[in-house]
C-alpha positions, 0 to 999 in steps of 0.5 A: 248777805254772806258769800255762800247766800249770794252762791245760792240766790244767783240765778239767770235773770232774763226779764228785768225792770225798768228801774235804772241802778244807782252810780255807788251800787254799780261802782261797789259791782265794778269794785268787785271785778277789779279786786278779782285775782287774775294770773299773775296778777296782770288784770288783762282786761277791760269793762265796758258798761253800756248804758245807751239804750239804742247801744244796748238794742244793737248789743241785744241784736249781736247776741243772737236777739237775746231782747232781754239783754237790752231791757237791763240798766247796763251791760257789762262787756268782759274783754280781755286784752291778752287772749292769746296768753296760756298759762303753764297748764295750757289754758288760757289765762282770758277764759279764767281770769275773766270768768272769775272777774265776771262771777265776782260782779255776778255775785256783788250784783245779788247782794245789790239786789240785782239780777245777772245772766252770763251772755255767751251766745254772741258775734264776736265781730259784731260785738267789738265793732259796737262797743270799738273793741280794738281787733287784737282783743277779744270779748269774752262775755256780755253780762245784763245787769238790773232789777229783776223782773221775774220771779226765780226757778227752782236751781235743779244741780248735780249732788256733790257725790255726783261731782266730787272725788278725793285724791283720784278721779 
């Protein structure tokens, strides 16, 4: 499966089965995060896999009763370990370093076979103290991560004209 093929299958999955992933199938998608680039090449983060199924509920129950984060084999908390640095443009280097790192696992996760869904939708206090978050940190994203269950949508996107523009906006 080439990159492109990876963009283009990647999709919200929100039910998924109930097959658990294989150990070298989730190190090759947390491979893929730690090779992420990230400013100045700091990696400020950390990834939390979360594979207990009673963690997993509880998780699910933080993120506004999204239940179907919890049918997935793991979770991935994104957490970044320095949220209050901003780059030189002024915006901070957590939202964009780990937004790359979480779309890499993202894309490696389809070309495994497997579906994702970025979680945003969550208590950030209840989230850290499930998953012992330290409070100077700050969870970024929740991303379910398993076998999907459900059969795709059609992607409904912009058209480039709609979307690009060349040397002004």
């Amino acid at each position: 499966m080439t990159v492109l093929e990876a963009i283009k299958a990647r999709r919200s999955v929100r039910k998924y089965l109930d097959k658990p992933i294989p150990q070298e199938v989730l190190n090759r998608i947390l491979e893929a995060a730690r090779l992420a680039p990230s400013a100045s090449n700091r990696q400020d983060w950390k990834f939390i896999v979360v594979q207990d199924p009673e963690l997993k509920q509880k998780v699910a129950v933080a993120a506004r009763n999204q239940m179907f984060i919890a049918e997935a084999d793991v979770i991935i908390a994104g957490v970044s370990l320095n949220p209050d640095r901003l780059m030189s443009c002024e915006v901070p280097a957590y939202a964009v370093d780990l937004g790359i790192a979480m779309e890499h696992i993202a894309l490696a996760a389809v070309a495994e076979g497997l579906g994702t869904c970025w979680i945003g939708a969550f208590n950030q206090k209840e989230v850290k103290e499930l998953l012992q978050v330290p409070a100077e940190y700050k969870v970024v994203e929740l991303m379910p991560i398993g076998y999907p269950a459900d059969q795709p949508r059609v992607k409904v996107r912009k058209t480039l004209d709609e979307i690009v523009s060349y040397d002004r906006f």
